[in-house]
C-alpha positions in Angstrom: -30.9 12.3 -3.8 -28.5 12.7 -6.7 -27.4 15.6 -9.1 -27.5 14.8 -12.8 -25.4 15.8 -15.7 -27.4 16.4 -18.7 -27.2 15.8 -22.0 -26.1 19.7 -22.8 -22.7 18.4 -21.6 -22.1 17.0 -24.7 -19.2 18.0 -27.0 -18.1 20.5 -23.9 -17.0 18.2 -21.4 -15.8 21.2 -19.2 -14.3 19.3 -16.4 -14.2 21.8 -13.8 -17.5 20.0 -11.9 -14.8 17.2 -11.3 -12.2 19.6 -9.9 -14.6 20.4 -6.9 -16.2 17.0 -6.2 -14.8 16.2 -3.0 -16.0 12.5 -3.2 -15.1 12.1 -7.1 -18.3 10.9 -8.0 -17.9 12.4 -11.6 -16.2 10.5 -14.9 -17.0 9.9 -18.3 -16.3 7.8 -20.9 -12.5 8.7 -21.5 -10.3 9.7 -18.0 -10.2 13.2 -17.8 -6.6 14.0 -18.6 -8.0 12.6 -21.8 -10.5 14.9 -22.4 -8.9 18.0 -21.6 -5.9 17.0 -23.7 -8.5 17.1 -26.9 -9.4 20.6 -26.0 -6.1 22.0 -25.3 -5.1 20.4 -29.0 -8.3 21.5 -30.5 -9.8 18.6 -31.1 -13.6 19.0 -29.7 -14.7 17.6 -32.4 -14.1 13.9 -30.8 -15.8 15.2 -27.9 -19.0 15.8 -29.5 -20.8 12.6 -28.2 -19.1 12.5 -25.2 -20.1 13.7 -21.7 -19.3 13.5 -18.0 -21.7 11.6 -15.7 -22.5 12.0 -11.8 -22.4 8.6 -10.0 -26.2 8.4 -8.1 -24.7 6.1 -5.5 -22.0 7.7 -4.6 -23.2 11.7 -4.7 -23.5 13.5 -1.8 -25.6 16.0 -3.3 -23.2 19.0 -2.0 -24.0 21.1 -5.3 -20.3 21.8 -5.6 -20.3 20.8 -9.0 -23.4 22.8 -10.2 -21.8 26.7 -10.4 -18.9 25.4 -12.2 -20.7 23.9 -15.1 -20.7 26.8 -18.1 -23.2 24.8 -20.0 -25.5 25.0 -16.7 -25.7 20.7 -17.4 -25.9 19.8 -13.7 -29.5 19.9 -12.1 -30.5 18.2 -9.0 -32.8 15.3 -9.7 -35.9 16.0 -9.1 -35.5 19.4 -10.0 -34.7 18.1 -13.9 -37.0 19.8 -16.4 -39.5 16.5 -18.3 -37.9 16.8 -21.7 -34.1 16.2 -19.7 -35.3 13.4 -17.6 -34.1 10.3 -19.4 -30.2 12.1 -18.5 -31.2 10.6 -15.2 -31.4 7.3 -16.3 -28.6 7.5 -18.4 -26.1 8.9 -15.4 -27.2 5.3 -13.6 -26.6 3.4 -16.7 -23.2 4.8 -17.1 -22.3 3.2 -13.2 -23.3 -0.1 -14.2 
């Protein structure tokens, strides 16, 4: 079992839930010092398609990451509501 970051990451991209991964199974499509440069320069507009992604294979389902997320993006796997399932397929896709 995995955790999955959901689509309501999108155009947030809070990295904190890759601050407390203690395997780093968390990236996204730009590295992260990226990311938080856009929103220290106020530039969240580029992030608006953009979100960070939890590595199935690697997760050790610990839950660290889930308190920290402010958008409340990270759910376990089989605990993702239907209309948010396809963000599980989409986290996999991402590690391929």
């Amino acid at each position: 079992m995995s955790h999955v970051i959901t689509e309501w990451c999108q155009g947030t991209c809070d990295t904190s839930c890759v601050d407390v991964c203690p395997i780093d199974c968390i990236q996204g499509p730009l590295p992260v010092n990226e990311i938080r440069k856009l929103q220290l320069d106020g530039k969240r507009d580029r992030l608006r398609e953009i979100q960070m992604y939890i590595d199935p294979e690697t997760c050790i389902d610990c839950g660290a990451c889930v308190p920290e997320c402010p958008m409340k993006a990270i759910y376990e796997d089989f605990n993702l509501p239907e209309r948010l399932a396809p963000d599980a397929s989409r986290n996999v896709a991402f590690f391929q």
